[in-house]
RODO-2510 file (C-alpha; in nm, 4 decimals, decimal comma):
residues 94
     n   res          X          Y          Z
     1     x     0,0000     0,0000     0,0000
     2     x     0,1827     0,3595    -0,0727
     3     x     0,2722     0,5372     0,2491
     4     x     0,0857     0,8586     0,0814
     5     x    -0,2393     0,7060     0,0971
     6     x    -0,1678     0,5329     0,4654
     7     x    -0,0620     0,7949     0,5975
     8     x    -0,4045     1,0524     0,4321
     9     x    -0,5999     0,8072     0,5643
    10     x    -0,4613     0,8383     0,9423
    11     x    -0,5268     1,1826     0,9113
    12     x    -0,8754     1,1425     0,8321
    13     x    -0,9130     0,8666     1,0902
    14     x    -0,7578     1,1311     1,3602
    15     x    -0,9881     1,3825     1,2342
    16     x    -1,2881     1,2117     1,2694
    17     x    -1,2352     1,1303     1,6658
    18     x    -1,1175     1,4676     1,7637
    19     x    -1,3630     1,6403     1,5609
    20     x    -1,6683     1,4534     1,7805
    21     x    -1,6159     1,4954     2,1222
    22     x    -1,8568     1,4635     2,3988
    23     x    -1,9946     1,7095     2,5760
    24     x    -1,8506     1,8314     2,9016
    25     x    -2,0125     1,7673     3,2046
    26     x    -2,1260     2,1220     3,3129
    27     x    -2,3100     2,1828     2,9924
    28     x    -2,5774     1,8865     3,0753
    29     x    -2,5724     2,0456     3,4304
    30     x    -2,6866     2,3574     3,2768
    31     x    -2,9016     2,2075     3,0798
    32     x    -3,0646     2,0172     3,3721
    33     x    -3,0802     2,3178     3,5592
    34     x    -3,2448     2,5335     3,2788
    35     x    -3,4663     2,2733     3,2075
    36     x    -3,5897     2,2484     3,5954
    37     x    -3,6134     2,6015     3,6513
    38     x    -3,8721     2,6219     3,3405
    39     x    -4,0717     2,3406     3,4506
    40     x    -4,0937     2,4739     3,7928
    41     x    -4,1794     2,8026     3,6515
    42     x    -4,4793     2,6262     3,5071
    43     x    -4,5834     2,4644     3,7808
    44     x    -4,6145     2,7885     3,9121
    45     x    -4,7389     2,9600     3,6914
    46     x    -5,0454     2,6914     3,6505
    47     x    -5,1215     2,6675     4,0402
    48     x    -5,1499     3,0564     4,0757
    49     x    -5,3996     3,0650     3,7351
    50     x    -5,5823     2,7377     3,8155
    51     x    -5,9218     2,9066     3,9849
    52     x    -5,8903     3,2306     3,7123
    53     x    -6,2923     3,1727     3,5576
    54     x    -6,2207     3,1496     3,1759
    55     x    -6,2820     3,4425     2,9360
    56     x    -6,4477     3,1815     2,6307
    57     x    -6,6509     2,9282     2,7236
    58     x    -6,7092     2,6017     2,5490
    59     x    -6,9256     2,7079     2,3335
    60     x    -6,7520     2,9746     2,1847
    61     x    -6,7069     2,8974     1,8218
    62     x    -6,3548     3,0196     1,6523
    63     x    -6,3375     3,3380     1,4206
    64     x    -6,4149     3,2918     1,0523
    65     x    -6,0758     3,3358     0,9013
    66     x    -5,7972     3,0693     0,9314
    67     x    -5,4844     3,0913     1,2312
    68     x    -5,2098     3,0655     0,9413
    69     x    -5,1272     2,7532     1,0942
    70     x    -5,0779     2,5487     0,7903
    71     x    -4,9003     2,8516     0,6230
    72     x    -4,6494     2,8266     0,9111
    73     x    -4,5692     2,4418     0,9021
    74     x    -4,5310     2,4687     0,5860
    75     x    -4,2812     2,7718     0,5797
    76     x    -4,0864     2,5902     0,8594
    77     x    -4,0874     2,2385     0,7150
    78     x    -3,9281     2,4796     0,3933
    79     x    -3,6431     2,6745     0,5696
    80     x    -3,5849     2,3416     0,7716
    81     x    -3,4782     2,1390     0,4606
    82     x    -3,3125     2,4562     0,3236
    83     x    -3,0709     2,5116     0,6003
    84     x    -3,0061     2,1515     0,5970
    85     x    -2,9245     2,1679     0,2820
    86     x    -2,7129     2,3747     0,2733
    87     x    -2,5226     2,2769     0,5983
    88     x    -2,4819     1,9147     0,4359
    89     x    -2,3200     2,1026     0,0986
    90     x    -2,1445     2,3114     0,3324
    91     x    -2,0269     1,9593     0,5314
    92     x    -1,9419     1,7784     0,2471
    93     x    -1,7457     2,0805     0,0990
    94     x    -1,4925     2,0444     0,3949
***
């Protein structure tokens, strides 16, 4: 086998497990933390509001004219496989 290609391929090998490390402990900490802190802002946020009477009732039928729901899946699900794309060009560039 030539030493030119051995030694390219080593390279690449090297590259590959340096380039993916784990991450470091305190940034799931963080993320735990962050992540607790919302959920026990929610909590509290739902026992203060839980007796608040609400403002529609059941019976209350929704306004005529669409939420633009669709219109914003759709516009998401498009920059989604845009940016994608062109992170994976951008990837396989390197």
């Amino acid at each position: 086998m030539d030493p030119e290609v051995e030694a390219k391929a080593r390279e690449i090998e090297l590259a590959a497990r340096t380039q993916r490390q784990p991450l470091p402990r305190g940034v799931w900490i963080a993320s735990f933390v962050v992540s607790i802190v919302c959920v026990i802002g929610l909590a509290i946020a739902w026992l203060q509001d839980r007796h608040t009477p609400a403002d529609k009732t059941l019976g209350h039928k929704p306004p005529p004219h669409e939420s633009g729901l669709w219109l914003g899946l759709l516009v998401g699900i498009g920059l989604g496989i845009a940016i994608g794309s062109v992170l994976a060009a951008r990837r396989k560039a390197d």
